[in-house]
Every structure is written in structure tokens, then in C-alpha cells.
MOPAC internal coordinates of N, CA, C and O (Angstrom, degrees):
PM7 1SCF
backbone

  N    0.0000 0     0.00 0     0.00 0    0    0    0
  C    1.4407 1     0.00 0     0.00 0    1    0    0
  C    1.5362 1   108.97 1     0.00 0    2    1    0
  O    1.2310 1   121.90 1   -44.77 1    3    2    1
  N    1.0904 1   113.97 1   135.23 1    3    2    1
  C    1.9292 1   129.19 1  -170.84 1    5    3    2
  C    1.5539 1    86.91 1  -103.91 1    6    5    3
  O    1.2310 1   127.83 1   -67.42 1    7    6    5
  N    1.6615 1   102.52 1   112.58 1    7    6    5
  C    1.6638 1   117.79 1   151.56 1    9    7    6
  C    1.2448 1   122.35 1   -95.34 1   10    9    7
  O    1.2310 1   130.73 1   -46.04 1   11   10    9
  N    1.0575 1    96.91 1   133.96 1   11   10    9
  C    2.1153 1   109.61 1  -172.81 1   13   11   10
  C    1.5676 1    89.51 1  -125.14 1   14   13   11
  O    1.2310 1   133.31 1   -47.20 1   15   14   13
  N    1.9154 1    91.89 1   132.80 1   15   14   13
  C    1.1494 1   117.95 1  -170.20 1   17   15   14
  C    1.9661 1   101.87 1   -81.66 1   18   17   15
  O    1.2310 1   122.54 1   -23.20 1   19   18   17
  N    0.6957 1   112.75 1   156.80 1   19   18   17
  C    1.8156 1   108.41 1   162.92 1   21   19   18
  C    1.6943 1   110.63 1  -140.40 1   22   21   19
  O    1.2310 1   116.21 1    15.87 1   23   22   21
  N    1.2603 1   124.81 1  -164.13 1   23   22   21
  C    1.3506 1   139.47 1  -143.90 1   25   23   22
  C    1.4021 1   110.81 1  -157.89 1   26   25   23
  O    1.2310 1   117.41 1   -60.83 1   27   26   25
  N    1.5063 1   122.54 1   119.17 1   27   26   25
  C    1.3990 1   125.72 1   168.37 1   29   27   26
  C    1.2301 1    88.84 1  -119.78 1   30   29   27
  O    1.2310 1   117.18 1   -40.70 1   31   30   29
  N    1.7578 1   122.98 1   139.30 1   31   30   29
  C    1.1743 1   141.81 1   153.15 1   33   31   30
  C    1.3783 1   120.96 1   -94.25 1   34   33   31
  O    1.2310 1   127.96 1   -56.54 1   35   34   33
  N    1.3017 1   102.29 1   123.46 1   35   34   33
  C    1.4591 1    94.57 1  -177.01 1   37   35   34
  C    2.2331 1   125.22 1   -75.27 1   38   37   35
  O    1.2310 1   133.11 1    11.09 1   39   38   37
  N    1.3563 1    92.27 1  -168.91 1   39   38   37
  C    1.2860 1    79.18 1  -169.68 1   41   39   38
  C    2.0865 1    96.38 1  -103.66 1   42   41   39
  O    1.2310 1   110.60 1  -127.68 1   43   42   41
  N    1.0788 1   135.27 1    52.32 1   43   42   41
  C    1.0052 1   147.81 1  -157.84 1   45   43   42
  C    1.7482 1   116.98 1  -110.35 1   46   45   43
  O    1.2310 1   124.58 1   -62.12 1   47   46   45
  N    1.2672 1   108.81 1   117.88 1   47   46   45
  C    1.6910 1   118.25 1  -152.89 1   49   47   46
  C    1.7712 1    97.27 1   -60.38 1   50   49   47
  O    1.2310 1   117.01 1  -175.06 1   51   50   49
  N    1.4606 1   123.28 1     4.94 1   51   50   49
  C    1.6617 1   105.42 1   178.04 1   53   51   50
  C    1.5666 1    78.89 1  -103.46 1   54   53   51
  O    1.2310 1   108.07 1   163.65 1   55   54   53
  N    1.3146 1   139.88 1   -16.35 1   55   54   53
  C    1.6299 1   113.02 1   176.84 1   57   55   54
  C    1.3371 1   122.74 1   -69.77 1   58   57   55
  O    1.2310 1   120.22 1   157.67 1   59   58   57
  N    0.8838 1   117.18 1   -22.33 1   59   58   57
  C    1.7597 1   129.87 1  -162.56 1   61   59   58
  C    1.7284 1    94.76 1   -77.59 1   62   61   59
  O    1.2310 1   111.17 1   132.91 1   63   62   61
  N    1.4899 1   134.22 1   -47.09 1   63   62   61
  C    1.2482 1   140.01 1  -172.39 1   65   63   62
  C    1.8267 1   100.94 1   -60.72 1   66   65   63
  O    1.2310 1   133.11 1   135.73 1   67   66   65
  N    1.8704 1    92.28 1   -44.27 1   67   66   65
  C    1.4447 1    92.37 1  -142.13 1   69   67   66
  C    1.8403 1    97.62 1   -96.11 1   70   69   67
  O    1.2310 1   120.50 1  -157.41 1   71   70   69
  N    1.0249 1   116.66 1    22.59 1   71   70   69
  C    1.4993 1   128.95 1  -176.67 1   73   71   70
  C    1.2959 1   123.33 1   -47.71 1   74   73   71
  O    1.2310 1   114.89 1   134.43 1   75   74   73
  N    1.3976 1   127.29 1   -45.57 1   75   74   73
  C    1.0760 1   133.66 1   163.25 1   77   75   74
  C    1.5817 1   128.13 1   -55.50 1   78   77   75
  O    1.2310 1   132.23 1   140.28 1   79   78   77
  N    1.5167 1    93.98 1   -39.72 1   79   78   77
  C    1.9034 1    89.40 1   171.37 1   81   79   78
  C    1.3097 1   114.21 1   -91.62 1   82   81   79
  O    1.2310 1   109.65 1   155.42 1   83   82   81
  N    1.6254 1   137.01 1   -24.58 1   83   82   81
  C    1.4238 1   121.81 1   128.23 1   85   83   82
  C    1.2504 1   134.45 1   -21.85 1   86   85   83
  O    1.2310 1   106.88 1   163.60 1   87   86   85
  N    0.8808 1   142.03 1   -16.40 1   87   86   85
  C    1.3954 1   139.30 1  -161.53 1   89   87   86
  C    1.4559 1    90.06 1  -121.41 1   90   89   87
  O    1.2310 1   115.07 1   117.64 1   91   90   89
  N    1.6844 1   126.95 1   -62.36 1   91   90   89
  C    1.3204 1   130.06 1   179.60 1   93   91   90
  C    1.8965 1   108.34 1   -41.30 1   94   93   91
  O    1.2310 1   128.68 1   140.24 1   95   94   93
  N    0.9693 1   100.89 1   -39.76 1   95   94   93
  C    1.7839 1   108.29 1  -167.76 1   97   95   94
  C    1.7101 1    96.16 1   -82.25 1   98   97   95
  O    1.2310 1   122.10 1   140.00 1   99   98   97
  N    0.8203 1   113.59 1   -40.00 1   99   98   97
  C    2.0069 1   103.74 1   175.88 1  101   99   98
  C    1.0439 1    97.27 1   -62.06 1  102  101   99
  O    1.2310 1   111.99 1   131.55 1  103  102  101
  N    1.2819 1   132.72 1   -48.45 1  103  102  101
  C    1.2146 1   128.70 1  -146.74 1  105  103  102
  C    1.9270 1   107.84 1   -95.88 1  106  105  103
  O    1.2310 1   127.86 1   163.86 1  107  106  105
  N    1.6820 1   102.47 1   -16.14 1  107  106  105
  C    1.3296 1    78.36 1   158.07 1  109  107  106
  C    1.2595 1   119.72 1  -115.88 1  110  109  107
  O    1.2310 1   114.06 1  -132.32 1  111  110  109
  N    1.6032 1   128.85 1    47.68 1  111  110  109
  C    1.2336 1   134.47 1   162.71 1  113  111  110
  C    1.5059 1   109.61 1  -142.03 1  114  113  111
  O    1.2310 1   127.47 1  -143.77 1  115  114  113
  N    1.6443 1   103.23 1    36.23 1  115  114  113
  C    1.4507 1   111.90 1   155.46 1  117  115  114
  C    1.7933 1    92.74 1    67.27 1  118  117  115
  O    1.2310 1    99.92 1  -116.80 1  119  118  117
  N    1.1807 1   153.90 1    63.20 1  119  118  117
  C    1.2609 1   136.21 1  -135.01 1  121  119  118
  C    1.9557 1    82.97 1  -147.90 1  122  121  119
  O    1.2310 1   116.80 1   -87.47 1  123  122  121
  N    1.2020 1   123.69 1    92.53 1  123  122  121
  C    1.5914 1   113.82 1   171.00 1  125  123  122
  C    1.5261 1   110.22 1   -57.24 1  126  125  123
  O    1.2310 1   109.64 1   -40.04 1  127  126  125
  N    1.1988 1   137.04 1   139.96 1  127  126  125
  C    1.7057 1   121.51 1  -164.19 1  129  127  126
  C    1.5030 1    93.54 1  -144.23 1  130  129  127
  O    1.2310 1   122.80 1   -35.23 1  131  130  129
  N    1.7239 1   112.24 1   144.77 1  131  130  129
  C    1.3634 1   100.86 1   153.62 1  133  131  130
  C    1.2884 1   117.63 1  -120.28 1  134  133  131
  O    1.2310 1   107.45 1   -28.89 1  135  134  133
  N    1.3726 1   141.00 1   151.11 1  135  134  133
  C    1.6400 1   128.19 1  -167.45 1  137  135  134
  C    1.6383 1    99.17 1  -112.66 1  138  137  135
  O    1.2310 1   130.83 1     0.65 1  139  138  137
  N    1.6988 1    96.71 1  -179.35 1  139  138  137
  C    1.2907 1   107.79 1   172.50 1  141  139  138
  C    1.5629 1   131.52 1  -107.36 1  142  141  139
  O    1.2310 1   132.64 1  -149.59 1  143  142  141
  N    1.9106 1    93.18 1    30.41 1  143  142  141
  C    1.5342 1   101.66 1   175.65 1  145  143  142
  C    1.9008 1   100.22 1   164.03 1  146  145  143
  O    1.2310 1   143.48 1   -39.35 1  147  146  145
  N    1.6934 1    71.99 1   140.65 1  147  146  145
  C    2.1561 1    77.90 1  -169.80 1  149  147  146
  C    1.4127 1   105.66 1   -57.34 1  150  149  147
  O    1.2310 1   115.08 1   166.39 1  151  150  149
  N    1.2378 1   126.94 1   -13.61 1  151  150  149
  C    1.4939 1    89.12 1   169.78 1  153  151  150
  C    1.6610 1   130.00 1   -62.67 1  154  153  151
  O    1.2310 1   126.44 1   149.84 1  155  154  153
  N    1.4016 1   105.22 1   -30.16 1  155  154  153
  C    1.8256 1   113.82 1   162.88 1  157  155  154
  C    1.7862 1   102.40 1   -37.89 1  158  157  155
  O    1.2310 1   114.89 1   135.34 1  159  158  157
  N    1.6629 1   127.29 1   -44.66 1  159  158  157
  C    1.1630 1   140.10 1  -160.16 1  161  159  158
  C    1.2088 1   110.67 1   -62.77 1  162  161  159
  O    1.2310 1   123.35 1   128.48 1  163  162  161
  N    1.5895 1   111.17 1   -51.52 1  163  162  161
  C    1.1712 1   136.91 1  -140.91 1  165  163  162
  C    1.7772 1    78.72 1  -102.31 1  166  165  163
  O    1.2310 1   110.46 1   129.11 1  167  166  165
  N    1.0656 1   135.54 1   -50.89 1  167  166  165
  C    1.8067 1   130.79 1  -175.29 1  169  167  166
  C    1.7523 1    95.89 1   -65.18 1  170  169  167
  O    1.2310 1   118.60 1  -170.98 1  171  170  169
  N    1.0157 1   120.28 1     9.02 1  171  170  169
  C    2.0439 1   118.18 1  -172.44 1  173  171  170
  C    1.1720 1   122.17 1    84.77 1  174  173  171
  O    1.2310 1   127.00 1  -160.39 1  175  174  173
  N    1.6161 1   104.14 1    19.61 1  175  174  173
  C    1.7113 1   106.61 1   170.69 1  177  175  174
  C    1.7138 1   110.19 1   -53.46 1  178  177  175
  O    1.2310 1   125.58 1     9.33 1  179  178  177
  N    1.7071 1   106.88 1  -170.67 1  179  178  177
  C    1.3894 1    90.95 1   171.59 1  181  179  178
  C    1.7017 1   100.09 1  -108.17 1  182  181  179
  O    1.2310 1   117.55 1   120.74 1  183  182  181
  N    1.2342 1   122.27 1   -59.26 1  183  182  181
  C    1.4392 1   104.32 1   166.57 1  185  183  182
  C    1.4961 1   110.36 1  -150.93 1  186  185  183
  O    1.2310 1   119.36 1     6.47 1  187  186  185
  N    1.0363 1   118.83 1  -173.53 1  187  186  185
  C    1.6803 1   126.22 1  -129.45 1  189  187  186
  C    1.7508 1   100.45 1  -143.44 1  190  189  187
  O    1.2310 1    98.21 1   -80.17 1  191  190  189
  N    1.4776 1   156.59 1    99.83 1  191  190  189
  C    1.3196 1   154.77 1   153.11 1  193  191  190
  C    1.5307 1   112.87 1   -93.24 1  194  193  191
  O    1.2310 1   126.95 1   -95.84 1  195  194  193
  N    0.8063 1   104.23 1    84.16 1  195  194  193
  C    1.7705 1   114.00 1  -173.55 1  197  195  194
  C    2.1572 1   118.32 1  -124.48 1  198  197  195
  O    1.2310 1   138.26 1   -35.76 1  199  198  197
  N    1.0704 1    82.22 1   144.24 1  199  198  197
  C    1.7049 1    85.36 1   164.29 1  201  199  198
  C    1.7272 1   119.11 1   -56.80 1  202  201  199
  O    1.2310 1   116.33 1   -55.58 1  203  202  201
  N    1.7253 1   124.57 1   124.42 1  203  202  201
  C    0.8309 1   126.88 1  -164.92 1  205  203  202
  C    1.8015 1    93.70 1   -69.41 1  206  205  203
  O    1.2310 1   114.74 1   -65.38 1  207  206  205
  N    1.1951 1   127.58 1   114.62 1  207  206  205
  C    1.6502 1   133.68 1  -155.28 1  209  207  206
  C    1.7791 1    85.50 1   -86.77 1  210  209  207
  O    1.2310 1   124.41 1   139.19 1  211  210  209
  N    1.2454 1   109.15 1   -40.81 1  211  210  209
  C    2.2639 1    97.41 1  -169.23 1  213  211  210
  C    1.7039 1    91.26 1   -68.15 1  214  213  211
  O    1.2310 1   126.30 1   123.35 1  215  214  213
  N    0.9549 1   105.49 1   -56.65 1  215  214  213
  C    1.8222 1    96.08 1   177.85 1  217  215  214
  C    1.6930 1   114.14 1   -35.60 1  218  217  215
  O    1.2310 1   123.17 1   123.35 1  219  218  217
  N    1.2771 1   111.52 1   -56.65 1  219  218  217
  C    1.4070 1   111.99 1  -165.12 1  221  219  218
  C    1.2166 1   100.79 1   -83.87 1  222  221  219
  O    1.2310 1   105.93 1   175.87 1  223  222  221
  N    1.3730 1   143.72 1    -4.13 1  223  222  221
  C    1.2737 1   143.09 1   155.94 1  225  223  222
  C    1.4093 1   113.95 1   -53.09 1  226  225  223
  O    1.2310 1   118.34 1   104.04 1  227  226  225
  N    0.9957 1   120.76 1   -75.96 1  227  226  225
  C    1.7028 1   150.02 1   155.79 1  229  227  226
  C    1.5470 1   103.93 1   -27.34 1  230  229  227
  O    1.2310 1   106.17 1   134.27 1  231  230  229
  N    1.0284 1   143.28 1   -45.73 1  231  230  229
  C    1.3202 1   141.83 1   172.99 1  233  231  230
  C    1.3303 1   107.89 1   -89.42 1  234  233  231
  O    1.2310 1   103.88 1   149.69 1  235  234  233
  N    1.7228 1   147.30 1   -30.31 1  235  234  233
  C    1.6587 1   127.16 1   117.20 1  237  235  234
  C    1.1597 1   107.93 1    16.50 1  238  237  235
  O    1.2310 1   140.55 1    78.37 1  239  238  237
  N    1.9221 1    77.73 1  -101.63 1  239  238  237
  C    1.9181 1   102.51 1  -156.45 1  241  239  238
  C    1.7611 1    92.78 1   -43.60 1  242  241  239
  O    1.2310 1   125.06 1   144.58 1  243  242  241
  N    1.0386 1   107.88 1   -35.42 1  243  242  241
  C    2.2702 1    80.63 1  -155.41 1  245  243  242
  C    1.6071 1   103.91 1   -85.66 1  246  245  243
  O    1.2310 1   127.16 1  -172.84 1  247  246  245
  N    1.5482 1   103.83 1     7.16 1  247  246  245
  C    1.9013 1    95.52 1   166.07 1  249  247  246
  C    1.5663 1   101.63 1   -86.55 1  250  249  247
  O    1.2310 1   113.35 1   146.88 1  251  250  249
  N    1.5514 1   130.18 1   -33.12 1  251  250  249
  C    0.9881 1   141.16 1  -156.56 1  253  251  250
  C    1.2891 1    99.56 1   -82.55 1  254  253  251
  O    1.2310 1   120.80 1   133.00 1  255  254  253
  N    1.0278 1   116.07 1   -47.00 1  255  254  253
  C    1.7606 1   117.11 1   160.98 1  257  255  254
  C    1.6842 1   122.67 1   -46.42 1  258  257  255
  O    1.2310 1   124.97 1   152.74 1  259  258  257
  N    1.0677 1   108.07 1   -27.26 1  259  258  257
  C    1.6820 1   121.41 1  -169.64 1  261  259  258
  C    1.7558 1    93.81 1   -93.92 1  262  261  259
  O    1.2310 1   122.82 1   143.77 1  263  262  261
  N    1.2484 1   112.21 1   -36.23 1  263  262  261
  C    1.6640 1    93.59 1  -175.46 1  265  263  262
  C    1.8266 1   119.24 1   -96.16 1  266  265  263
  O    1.2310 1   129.38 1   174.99 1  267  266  265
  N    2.0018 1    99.52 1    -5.01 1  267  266  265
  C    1.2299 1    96.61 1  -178.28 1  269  267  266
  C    1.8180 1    88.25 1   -80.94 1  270  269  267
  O    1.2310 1   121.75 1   131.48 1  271  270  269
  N    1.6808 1   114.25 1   -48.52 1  271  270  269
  C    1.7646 1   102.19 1   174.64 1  273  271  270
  C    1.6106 1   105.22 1   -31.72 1  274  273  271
  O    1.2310 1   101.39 1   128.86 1  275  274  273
  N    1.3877 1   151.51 1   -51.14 1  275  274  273
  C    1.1896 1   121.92 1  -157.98 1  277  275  274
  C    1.2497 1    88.21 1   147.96 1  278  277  275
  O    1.2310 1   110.20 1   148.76 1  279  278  277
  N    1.6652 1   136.02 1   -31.24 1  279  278  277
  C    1.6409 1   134.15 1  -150.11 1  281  279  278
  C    2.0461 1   101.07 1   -63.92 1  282  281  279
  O    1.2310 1   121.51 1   -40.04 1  283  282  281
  N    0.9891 1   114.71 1   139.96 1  283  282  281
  C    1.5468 1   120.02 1  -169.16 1  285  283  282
  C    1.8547 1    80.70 1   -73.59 1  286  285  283
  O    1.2310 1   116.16 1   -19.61 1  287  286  285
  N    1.1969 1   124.91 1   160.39 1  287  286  285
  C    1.1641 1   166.62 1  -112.10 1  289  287  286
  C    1.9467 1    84.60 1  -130.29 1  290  289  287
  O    1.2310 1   126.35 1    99.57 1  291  290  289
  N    1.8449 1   105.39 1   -80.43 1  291  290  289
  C    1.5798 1   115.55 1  -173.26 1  293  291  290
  C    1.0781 1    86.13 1   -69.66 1  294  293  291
  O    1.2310 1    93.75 1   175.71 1  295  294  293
  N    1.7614 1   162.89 1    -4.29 1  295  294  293
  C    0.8987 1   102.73 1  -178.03 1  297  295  294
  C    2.0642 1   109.68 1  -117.83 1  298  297  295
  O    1.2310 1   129.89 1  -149.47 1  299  298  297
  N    1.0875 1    98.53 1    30.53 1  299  298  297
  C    1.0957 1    98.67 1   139.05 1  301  299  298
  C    1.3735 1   164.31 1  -115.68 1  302  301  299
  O    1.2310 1   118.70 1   -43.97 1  303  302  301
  N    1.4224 1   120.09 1   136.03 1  303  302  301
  C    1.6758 1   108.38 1  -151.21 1  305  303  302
  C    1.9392 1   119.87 1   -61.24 1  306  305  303
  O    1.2310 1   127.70 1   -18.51 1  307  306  305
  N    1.2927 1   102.78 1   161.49 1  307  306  305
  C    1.4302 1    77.10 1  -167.34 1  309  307  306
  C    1.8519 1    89.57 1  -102.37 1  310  309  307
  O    1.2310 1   126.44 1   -31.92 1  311  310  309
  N    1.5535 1   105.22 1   148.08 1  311  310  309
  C    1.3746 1   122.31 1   162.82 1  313  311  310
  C    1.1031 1   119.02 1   -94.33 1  314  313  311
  O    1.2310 1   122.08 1   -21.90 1  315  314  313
  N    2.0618 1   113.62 1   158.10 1  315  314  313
  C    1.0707 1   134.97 1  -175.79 1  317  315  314
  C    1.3031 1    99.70 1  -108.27 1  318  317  315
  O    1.2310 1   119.14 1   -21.66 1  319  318  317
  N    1.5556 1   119.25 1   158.34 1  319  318  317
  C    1.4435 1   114.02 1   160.82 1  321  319  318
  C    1.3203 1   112.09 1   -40.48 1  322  321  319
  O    1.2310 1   115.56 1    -9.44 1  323  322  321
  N    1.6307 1   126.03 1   170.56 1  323  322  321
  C    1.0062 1   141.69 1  -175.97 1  325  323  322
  C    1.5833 1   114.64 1  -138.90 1  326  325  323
  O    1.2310 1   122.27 1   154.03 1  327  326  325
  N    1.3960 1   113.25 1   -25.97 1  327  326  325
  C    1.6777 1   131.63 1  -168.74 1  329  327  326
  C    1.4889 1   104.20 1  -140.86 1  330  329  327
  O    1.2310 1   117.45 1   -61.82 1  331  330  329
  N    1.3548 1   122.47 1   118.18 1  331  330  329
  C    1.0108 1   152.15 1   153.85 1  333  331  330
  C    1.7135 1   129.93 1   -97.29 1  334  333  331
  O    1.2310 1   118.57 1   -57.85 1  335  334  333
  N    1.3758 1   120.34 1   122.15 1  335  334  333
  C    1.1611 1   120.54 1  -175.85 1  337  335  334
  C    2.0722 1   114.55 1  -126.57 1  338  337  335
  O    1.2310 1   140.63 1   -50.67 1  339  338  337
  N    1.8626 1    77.57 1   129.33 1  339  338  337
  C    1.4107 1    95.50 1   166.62 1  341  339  338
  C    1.2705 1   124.15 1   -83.19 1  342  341  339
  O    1.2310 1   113.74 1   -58.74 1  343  342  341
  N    1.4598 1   129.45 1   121.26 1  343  342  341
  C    1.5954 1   120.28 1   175.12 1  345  343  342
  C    1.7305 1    96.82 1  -125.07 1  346  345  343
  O    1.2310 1   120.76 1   -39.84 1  347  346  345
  N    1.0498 1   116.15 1   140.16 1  347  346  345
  C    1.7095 1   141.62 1  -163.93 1  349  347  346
  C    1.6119 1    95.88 1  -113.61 1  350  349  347
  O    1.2310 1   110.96 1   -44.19 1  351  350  349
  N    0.9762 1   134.61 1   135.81 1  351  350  349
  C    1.6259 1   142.73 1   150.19 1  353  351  350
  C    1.5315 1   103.53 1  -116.32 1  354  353  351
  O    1.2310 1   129.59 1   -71.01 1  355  354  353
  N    1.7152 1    99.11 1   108.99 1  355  354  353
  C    1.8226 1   109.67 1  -179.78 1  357  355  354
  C    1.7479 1   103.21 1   -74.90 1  358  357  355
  O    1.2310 1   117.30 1   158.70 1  359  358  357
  N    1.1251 1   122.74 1   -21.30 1  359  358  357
  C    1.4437 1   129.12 1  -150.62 1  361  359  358
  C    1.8486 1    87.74 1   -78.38 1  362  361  359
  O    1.2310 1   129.98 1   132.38 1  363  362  361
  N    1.2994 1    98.36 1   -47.62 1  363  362  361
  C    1.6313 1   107.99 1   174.96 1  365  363  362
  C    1.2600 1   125.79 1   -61.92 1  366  365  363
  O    1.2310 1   118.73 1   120.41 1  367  366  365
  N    1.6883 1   120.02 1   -59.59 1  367  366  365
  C    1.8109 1   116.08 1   141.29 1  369  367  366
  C    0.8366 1   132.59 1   -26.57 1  370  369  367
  O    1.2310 1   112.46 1   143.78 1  371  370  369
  N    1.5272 1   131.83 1   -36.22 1  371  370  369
  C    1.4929 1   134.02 1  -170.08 1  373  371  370
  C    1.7748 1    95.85 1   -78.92 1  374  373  371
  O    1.2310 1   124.86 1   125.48 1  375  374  373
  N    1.4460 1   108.27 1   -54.52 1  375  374  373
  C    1.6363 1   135.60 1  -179.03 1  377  375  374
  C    1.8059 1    93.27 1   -29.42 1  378  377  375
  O    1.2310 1   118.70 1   105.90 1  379  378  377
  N    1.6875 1   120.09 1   -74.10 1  379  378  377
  C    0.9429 1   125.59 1  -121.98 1  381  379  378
  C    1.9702 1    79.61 1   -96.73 1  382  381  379
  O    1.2310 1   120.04 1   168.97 1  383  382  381
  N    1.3988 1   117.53 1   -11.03 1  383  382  381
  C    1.6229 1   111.50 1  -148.79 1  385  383  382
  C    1.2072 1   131.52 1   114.63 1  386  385  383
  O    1.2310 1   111.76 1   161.93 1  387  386  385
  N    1.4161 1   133.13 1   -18.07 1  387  386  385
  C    1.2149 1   122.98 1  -116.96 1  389  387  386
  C    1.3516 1    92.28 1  -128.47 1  390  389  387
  O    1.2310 1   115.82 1   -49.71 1  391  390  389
  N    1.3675 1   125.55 1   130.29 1  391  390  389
  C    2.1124 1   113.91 1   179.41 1  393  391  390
  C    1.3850 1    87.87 1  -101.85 1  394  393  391
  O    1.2310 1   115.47 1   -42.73 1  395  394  393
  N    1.1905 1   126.21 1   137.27 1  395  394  393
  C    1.3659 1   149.97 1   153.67 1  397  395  394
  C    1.6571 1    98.53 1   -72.85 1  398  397  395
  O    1.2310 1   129.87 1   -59.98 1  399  398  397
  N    1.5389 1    98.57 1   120.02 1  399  398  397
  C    1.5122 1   111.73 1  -174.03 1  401  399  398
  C    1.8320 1   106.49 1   -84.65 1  402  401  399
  O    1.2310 1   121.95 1   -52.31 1  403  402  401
  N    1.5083 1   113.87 1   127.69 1  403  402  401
  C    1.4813 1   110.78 1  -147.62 1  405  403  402
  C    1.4457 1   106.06 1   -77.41 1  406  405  403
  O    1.2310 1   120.85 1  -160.33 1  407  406  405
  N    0.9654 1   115.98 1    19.67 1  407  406  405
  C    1.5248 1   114.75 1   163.74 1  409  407  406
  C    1.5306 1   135.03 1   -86.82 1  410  409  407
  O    1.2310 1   144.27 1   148.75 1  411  410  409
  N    1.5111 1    70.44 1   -31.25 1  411  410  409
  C    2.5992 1    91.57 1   164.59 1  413  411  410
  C    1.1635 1    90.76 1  -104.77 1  414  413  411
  O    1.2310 1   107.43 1  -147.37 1  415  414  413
  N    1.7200 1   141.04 1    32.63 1  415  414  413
  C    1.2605 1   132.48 1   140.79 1  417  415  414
  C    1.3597 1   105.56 1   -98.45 1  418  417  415
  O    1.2310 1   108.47 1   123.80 1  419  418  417
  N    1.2791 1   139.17 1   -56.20 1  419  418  417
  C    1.3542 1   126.43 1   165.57 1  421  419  418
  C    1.2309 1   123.22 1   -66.86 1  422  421  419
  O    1.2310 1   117.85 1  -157.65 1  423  422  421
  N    0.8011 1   121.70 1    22.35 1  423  422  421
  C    2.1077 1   136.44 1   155.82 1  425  423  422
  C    1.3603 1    99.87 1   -98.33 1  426  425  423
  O    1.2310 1   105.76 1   119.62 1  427  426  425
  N    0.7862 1   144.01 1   -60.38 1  427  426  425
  C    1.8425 1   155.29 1   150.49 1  429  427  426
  C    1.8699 1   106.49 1    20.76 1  430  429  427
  O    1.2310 1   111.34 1   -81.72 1  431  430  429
  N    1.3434 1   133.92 1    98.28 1  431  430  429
  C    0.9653 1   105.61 1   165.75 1  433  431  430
  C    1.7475 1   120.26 1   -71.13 1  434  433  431
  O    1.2310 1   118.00 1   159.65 1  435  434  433
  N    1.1568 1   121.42 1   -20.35 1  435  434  433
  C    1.4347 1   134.92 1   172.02 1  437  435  434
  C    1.7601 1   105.59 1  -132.22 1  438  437  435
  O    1.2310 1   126.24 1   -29.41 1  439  438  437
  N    1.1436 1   105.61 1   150.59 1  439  438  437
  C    1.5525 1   130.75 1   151.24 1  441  439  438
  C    1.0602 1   140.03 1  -122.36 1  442  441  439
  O    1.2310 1   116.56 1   -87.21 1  443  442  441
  N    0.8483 1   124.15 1    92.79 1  443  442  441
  C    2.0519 1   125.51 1  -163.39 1  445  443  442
  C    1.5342 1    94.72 1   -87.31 1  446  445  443
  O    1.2310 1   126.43 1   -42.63 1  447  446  445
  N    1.5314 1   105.25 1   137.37 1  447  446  445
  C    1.3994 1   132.97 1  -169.80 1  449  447  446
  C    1.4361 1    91.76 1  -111.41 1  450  449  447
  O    1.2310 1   120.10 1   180.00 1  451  450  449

């Protein structure tokens, strides 16, 4: 039996800078990877399951809006994400070997060709 190693990236504020040579280093040790945001995707990661970040921005600002109106601080509940997005890079699957089975392609909020 042939074991193939793979790659979870974490979601950790020195990855986000250093993204590009992450992605270069999976990719030159054959390394299937998943990150913690399409920009890893979009630099030639292979794919990306992350919190949609403009959403959770936007739901921020509109608590921050509620406590500059006057809203007390405790008494609002605290939220979890709600929207999560899958982005796939085929150019990278094809790269590494790998067929993406088309069922976590139509789960896919994006697919980069």
C-alpha cells in the first residue's frame, strides 16, 4: 500500500504573510495541502475551507454599531460563523495527480481552472 503524506495549514497570523512560500514548498514536495483562506488558493494552493472573512467582517462592524448606539456590551450574545467557503484549484490537482471526486466539486463555492 502507497502512503501519501498531505498538509493542513493552520490558521496562524505568520501564515497569512508567509503564503506564498507555503504553497511553493508543498508544491515542491508533491505536498496535497489545505489552507485557512483562498488566498493560499488563489497563490496555487490546492484548496482552501475557511470562514467567509467579508461576511464576518460585516457582522463585526454591525455589533460595533449596536454598542456605539448604546447596546450594553454583555448583553449581547456572542456568534459563531455561519458561512463557510470551499475554493478547489484544479490546475493544482491536475499538478499534484489528484481527481477531485465531483461531488466536493459541486460543494465548491469556487473552482479555479
Amino acid at each position: 500500500m502507497t502512503r501519501r503524506m498531505s498538509l493542513v495549514v493552520i490558521g496562524a497570523s505568520l501564515m497569512q504573510p508567509n503564503r506564498e512560500n507555503i504553497v511553493a514548498l508543498a508544491a515542491k514536495y508533491r505536498l496535497p495541502a489545505v489552507y485557512p483562506g483562498r488566498e493560499f488558493v488563489d497563490a496555487g494552493g490546492l484548496m482552501s475551507y475557511a470562514v467567509d472573512y467579508p461576511r464576518l467582517f460585516y457582522r463585526a462592524a454591525s455589533l460595533v454599531d449596536r454598542i456605539f448606539k448604546g447596546a450594553n456590551p454583555a448583553d449581547i450574545p456572542v456568534e459563531q460563523p455561519t458561512k463557510f467557503e470551499l475554493v478547489i484549484n484544479l490546475k493544482t490537482a491536475k499538478a499534484l495527480g489528484l481527481a477531485i471526486p465531483q461531488p466536493i466539486l459541486l460543494r465548491a463555492d469556487e473552482v479555479i481552472q
